[in-house]
N, C-alpha and C positions, 0 to 999 in steps of 0.2 A: 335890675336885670330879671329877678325870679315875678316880678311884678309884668313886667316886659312878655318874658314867657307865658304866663295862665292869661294875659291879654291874646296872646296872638293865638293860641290854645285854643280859645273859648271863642276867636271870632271862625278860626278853622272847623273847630265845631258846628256852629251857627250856619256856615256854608255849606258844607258837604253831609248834615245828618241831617233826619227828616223824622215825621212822626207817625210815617204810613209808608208804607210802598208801592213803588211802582209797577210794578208783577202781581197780579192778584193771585191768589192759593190757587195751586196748578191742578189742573181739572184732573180726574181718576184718567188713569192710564186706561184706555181701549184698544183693540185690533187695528184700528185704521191710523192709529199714531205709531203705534208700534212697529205697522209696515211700514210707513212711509220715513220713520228712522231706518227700519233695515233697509230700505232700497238706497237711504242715502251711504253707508256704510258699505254694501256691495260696490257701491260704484268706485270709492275709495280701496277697500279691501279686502276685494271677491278676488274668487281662485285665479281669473283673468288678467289680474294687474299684475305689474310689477314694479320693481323701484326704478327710477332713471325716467320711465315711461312718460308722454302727456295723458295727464286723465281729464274729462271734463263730466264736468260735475254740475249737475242740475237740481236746484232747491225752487220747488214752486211752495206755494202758500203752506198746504198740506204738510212738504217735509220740514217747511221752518217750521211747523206747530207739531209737528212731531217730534223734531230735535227739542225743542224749550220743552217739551213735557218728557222728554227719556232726562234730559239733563236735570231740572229740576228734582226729578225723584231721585235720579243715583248722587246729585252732588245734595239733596237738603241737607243742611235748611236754603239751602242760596236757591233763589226762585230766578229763572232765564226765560226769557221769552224773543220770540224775532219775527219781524213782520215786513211784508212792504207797505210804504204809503207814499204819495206826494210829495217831491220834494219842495223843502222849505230853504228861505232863504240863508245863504250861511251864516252859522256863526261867530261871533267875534273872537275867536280861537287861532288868528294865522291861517285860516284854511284859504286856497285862493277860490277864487268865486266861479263861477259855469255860467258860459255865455248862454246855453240850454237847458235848464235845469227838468228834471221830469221827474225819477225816483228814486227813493231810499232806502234802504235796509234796515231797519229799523233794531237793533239791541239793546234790551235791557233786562239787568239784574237788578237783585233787590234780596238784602242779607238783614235779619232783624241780629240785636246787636243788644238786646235786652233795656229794660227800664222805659221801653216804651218807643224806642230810637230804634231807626233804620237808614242803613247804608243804602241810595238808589243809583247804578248807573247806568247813563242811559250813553249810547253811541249812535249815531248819525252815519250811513256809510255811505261816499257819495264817488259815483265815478267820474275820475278827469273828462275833461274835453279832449276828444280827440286828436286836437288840434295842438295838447301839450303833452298827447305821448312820443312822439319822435323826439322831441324835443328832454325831455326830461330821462328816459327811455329808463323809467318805472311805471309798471302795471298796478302797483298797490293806491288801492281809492285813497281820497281824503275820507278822513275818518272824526268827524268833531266830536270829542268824548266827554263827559261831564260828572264828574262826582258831584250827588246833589247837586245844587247853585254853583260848584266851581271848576269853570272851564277846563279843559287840562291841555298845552300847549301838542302842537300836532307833532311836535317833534320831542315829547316826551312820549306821546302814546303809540309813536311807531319804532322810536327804542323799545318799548316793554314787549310792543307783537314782536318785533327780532327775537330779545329775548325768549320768550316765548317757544317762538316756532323752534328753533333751534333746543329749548329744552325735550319737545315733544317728540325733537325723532332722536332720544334716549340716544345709545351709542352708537351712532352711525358711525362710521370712520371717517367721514368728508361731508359733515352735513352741509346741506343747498342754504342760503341766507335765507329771507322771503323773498325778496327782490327778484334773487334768481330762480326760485321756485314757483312765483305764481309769473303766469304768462299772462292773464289778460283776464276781467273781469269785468262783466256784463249786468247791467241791472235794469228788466226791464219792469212793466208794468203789475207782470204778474210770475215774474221767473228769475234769479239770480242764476249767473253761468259763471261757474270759477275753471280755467285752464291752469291746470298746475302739473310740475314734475312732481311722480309721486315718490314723497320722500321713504317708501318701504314698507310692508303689509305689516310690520311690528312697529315703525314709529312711535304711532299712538300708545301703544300698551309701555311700551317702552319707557316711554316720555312719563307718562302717568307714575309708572314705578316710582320712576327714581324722584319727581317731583313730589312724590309719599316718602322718599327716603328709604325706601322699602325692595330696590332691585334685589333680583337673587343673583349671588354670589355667581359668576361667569365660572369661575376654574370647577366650584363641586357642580353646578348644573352641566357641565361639559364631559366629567368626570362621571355623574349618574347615568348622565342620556345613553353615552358610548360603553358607558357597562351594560346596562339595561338593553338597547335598540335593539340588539339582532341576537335575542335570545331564542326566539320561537316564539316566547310565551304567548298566549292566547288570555287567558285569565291572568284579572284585572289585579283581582287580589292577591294571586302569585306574583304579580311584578313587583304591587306593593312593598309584599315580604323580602322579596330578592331588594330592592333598591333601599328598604331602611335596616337591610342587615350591611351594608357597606357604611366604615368604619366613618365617624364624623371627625373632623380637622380638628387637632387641639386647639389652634386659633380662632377657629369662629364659634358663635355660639349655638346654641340647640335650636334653638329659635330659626335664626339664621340659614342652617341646614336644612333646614323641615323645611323653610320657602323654597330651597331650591332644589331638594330633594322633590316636593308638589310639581313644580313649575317643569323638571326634566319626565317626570312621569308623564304630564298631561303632553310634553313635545312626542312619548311615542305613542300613546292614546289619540292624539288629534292630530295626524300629521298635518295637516295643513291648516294650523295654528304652531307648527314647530320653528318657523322663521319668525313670529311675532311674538314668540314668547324665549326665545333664546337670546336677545339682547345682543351686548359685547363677545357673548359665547359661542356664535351661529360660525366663526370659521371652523372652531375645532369641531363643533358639532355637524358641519356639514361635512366633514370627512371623516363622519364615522358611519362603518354601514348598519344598515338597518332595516329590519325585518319589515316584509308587509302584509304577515299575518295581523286581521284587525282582534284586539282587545274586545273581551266581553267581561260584559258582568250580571249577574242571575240568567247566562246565556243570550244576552243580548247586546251588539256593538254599541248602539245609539246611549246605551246608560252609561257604557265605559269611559264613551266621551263626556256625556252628562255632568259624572262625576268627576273625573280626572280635571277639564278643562274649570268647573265652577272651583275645583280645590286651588287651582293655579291663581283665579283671577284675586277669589277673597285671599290670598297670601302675598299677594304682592297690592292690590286695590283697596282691601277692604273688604269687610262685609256685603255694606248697601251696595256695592257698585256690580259686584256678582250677584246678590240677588237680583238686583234690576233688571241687568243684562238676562236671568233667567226666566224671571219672569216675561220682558218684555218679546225674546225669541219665540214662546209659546204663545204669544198674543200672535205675531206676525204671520206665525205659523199656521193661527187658525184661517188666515184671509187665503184667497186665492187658490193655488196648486199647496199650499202645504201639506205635512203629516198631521196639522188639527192638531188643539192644545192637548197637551198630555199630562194631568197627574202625576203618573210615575215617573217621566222626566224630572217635573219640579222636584220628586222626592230625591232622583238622585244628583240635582244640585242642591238641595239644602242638605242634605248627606256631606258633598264635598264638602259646602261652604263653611260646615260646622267642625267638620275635623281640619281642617285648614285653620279657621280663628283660631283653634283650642291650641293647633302645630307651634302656630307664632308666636300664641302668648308664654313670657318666660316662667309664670308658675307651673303651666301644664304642659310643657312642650315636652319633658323628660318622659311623662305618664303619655303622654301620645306618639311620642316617637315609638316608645314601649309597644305600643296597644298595632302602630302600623307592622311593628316588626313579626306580631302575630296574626295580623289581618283576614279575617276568611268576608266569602261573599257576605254572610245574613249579619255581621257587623258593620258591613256597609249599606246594604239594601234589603230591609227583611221582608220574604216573601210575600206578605199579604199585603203589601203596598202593589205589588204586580195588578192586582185588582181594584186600582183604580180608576176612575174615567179617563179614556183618553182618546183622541182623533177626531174632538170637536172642531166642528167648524164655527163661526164666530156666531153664528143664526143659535147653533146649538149650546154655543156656553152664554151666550146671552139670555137665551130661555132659563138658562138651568143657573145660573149664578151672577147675571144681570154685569157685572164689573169685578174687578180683583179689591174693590172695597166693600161689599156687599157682605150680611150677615154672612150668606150661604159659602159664599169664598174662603172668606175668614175660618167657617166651621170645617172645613176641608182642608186648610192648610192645617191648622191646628190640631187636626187627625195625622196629619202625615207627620208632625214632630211629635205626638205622641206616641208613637209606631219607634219614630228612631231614637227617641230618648229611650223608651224599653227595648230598644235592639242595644243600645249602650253608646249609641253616637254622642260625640262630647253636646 
């Protein structure tokens, strides 16, 4: 039997691991990827959607290459990429066949796995025939999946998207299946069309959390928000001090608080990120009143949210996945009608993001709960980062620092964590 075992072991090996991947190293993040993730994300969950709603949703070439490179960076090492091309003929996977075959959606990842081996999958998205939606009356494509060399049955890999989808929209109270969330799915030449109910502007954040294991506690984020909301306060760092001088539960840990103490702060700093960031907690929180005096910080709104919402995401996401998000917002920014990349923005998301990591971790959470409870502005943001570049447009930070990989980039961020490490940021 143990013979039996390292046989089937090592043929499963043989199958599904490879010795290169399939995702090449994802290109430096630029402005035009960056936008072309936010527009995809607006359409999903801008201030105009709501949950229940049909949204339609448009990924031409630009935003699949946009999503594979924001995903790539906030999820490495796992490399994503997504493309159209020609469809091919099907795979011998159970998928049934198209009497018109034209095109496909192309996904693939690619995870290294050390010792030289890598994880590659690749998925095939292909849409029914016409002819077998009344009939079937499912919207969701055939989807031929393959770990390396081994196929993976269609009706394995659309159990795991259930699963899935259903993790992602966190605590919904009635969440939609996929079946009955996606209404119809178009794949043309040079443009994918997804028709779907939108499962809620917090879903995603949602889902993510708790998929990290990481939600914040619903009862104290419900309990900080509706202390905090309708105080007046204006300054950022007085709500701080107001929200970590309210007493923590003997049952949860310090850790734990700090998340959800972060996560109800940044709901009255960024109201409209307070639905996607309040989870299972959004009915008590939405009857609680609450002020709409905007929050500032070194007298300026746009840093309160800066900070407040980057402390939420790395306390509940992670580190990489807040910075990305922050960095990637000031790329987007720079194209088009934005405000142009800002310096002192990024400073005051790597401000949050840094006292947020230090909130959670259990060594130093006791010493940072401490440090929130005395909180002034120039512990958060010290003045002379205010004197940073900022309101570039993408002609102008290309001049001046060519990409966010670039010596000159690097030497600029690197100034702004030496500014907040001597302001005493963890």
């Amino acid at each position: 039997m143990a013979l039996g075992l390292v046989a089937f072991m090592a043929v499963l090996a043989g199958l599904t691991l490879s010795l290169a991947p399939n995702v090449p190293e994802p290109k430096v993040a630029d402005a035009t990827s960056a936008a072309a993730a936010h527009k995809v994300a607006e359409q999903i969950t801008g201030e105009q959607t709501a949950r229940g709603e049909l949204v339609d949703i448009l990924l031409g070439e630009h935003e699949l290459d946009g999503l594979g490179a924001l995903a790539s960076e906030a999820l490495s090492p796992l490399r994503v990429q997504a493309r159209l091309q020609p469809a091919a003929a099907p795979a011998d996977n159970d998928g049934p066949s198209r009497s018109d075959p034209q095109t496909d959606l192309i996904v693939e990842m690619s995870r290294e796995l050390g010792w030289g081996f890598w994880l590659n999958a690749h998925a095939a998205i292909r849409p029914q025939d016409a002819a077998d939606l009344p009939q079937s009356g499912d919207s969701i494509p055939d989807i031929a999946l393959s770990l390396g060399r081994l196929p993976i049955p269609q009706a394995l890999t659309r159990w795991a998207l259930d699963r899935i989808w259903l993790q992602l929209q966190g605590d919904v109270a009635r969440p939609l299946t996929l079946a009955q969330a996606v209404r119809r799915v178009r794949i043309a030449d040079d443009e994918v069309t997804v028709v779907l109910i939108n499962p809620g502007r917090g879903a995603a954040l949602a889902g993510l959390a708790r998929a990290r294991g990481e939600t914040a506690d619903p009862g104290i984020v419900a309990a900080v928000y509706c202390a905090i909301a309708d105080t007046g306060e204006t300054d950022l760092a007085v709500l701080v001090r107001r929200a970590a001088a309210l007493k923590p539960s003997g049952k949860t840990s310090l850790q734990d608080h700090n998340r959800a103490l972060l996560a109800a702060i940044a709901m009255r700093a960024v109201p409209e990120y307070r639905d996607k960031l309040a989870g299972a907690a959004l009915p008590e929180v939405a009857a609680c009143a609450a002020s709409d005096a905007p929050l500032t910080l070194m007298g300026r709104p746009d840093l309160a949210k800066h900070w407040a919402l980057s402390a939420a995401l790395a306390a509940t996401l992670g580190s990489q996945v807040a910075r990305s998000m922050g960095t990637w917002k000031e790329l987007a920014d720079s194209t088009g009608d934005g405000s142009g990349f800002s310096f002192v923005d990024l400073a005051a998301d790597r401000s949050g993001e840094r006292f947020a990591i230090a909130a959670v971790d259990p060594k130093l959470a006791r010493a940072v709960h401490i440090r929130l409870g005395a909180m002034t502005e120039a512990q958060m943001l010290p003045g002379e980062l205010l004197a940073r570049p900022e309101g570039l447009d993408q002609t102008a930070f290309e001049r001046d620092y060519t990409n966010v990989a670039s010596p000159e980039y690097t030497a600029a961020v690197r100034t702004i964590d030496k500014l907040l490490s001597n302001a005493g940021v963890p």
